[in-house]
N, C-alpha and C positions, 0 to 999 in steps of 0.2 A: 259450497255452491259457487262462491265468485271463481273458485278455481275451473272448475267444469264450464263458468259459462267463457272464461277466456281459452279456455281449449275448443270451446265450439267457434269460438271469434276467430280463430286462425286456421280451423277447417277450410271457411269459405275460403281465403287466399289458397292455402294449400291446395285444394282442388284445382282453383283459378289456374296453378301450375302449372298441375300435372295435365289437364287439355292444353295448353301450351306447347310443353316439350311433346306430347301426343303429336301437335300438329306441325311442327317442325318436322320429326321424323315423319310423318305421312309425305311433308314436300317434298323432304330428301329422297325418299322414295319414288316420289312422281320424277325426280329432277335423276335420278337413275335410271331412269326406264327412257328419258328423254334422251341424254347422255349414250346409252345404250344402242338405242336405233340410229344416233349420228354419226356416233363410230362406224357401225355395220353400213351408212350410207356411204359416209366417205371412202372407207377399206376398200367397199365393194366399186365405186367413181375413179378413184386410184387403179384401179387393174384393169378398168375397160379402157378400150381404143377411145380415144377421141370422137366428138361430138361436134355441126356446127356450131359457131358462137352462136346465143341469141343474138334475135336481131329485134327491131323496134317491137314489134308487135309481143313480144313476151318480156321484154321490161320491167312490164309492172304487176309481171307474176315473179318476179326473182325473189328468193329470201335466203337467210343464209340456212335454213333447215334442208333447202329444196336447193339449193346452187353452190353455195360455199366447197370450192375445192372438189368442184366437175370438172374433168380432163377435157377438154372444148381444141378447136382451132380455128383458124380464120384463114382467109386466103385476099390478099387486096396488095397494098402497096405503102410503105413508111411515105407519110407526108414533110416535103422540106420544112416545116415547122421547129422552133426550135427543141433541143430536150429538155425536159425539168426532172433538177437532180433532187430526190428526198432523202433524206435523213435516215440511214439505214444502221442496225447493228446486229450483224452475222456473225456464224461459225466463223470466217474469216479477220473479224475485226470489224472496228469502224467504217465508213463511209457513205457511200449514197447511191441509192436503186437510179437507175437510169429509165427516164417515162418517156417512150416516146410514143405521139399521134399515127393512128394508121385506118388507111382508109379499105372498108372492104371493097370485092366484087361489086357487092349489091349496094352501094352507096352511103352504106353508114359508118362511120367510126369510135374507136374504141382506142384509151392507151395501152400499149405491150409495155410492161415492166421487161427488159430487155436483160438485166440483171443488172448485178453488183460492180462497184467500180469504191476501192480503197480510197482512203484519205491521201494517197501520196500520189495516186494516177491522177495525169492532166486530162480534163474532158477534152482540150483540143486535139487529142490522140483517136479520139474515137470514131470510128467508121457506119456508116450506116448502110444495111442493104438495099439495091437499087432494083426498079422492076417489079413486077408480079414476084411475090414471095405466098409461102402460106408457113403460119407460127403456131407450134399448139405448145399446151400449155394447161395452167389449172386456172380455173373461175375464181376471181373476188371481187368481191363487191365493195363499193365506192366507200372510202375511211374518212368522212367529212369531219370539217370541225381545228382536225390536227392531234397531236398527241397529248400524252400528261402535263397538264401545265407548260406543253407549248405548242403557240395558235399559228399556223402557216401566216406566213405574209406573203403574199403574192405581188406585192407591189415590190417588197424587199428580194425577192425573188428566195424565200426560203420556207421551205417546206419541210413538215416533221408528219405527214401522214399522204396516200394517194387520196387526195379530193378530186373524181375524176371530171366532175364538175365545176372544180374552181378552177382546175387547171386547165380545162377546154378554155374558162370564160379568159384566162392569164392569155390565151394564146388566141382570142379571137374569133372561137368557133363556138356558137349556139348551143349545138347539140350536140351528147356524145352520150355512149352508153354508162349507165350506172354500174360498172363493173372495169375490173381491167385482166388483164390475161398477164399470166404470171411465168415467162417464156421459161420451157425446159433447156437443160443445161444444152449448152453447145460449144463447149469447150475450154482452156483455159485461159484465152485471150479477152480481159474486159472489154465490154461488162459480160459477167458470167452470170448465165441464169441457173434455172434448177435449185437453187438454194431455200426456197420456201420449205419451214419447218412446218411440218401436220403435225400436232400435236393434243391432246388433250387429257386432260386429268382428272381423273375420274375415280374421288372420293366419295362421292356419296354414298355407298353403303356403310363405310366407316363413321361418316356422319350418323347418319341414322340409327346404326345401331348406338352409338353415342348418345341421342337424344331419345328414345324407347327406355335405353337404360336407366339413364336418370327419372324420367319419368317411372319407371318402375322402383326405385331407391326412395323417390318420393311417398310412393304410393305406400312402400310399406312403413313408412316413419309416420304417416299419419291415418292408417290402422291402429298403430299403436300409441298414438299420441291421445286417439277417439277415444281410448278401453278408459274403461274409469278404476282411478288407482282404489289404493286403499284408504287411503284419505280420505274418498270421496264417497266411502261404501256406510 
């Protein structure tokens, strides 16, 4: 009898489990189907033509489900502001994305990630275009805060993510949009853009069946854990 009643005492945990691993694999599932339709958003944002940039009034519908790495352009002019170099680490090597201020047509601004510029290139080398320009490019939205264990200083003037708001405020200007435009390549002369990696990894069915499994491994070890031996008959 004490045997049977501590097989029943480790039923409840056991069960407890196996809804456990149950709902893990149900997330992974939901978190593949999520997965799923972003790929298919973005593949399908990647091969269309160009888009205007938002402008204020759609702001504060952006998210990265619905904007993240939309093919956008903008048409205005690079503001004499200075540029803020971040912290970058490319197919190429080390260095730092070049961010510079630009102002549209229609009066609002946004920074162009302009591209890559190596550890050994002088920023004083670097040119900036004059006049009415238009830049397209891919949508991302503002990376506040800074990187892994390192916080932008903007007084230090060192940057380790596009905060396109801290950098507006580093440089004097109020407002800017919550996103920055990620310039397509234009050739080999820094800064070089087009180097933005798309990528995404997309494990979650391996997950899941991973966690279903064991949940099923579980289930049958205490079936058979339930059966009453011979001891107990």
């Amino acid at each position: 009898m004490a045997r049977s009643r501590r097989r029943w005492i480790l039923l409840g945990p056991g069960l407890l489990a196996v809804m456990v691993l149950l709902g893990l694999g149900v997330w992974q599932v939901q978190r593949l189907q999520w997965k799923t339709a972003l790929i298919e958003r973005v593949e399908t944002g990647l091969a269309a033509a160009p888009v205007p940039a938002p402008g204020p009034a759609e702001w504060s519908r952006l998210s990265f489900d619905t904007a993240e790495y939309r093919r956008i352009s903008a048409s205005g002019r690079f503001l004499p502001a200075d540029d803020i170099f971040v912290k970058a680490v490319t197919v190429r090597g080390t260095g730092f994305w070049v961010m510079s201020l630009f102002e549209t047509d229609e009066g609002w601004r946004l920074f162009i990630n302009r591209g890559f510029i190596p550890d050994s290139f002088s920023p004083d080398k670097l040119s900036r275009p004059h006049g009415l320009v238009e830049v397209s490019g891919l949508l991302r939205l503002t990376q506040p805060d800074g990187a892994f264990l390192r916080s932008n200083d903007p007084d230090g003037g060192r940057w380790f993510s596009r905060d396109t708001v801290a950098m507006a405020r580093s440089l004097g200007f109020p407002e800017v949009a919550p996103y920055f435009l990620d310039a397509d390549a234009g050739g080999e002369n820094p800064p070089i853009g087009g180097l933005t990696v798309v990528s995404f990894p997309n494990n979650h069915l391996g997950y899941a069946i991973t966690w279903f499994g064991l949940a099923a491994v579980l289930t049958v070890l205490l079936v058979r854990a339930s059966r009453p031996s011979n001891h107990d008959q």
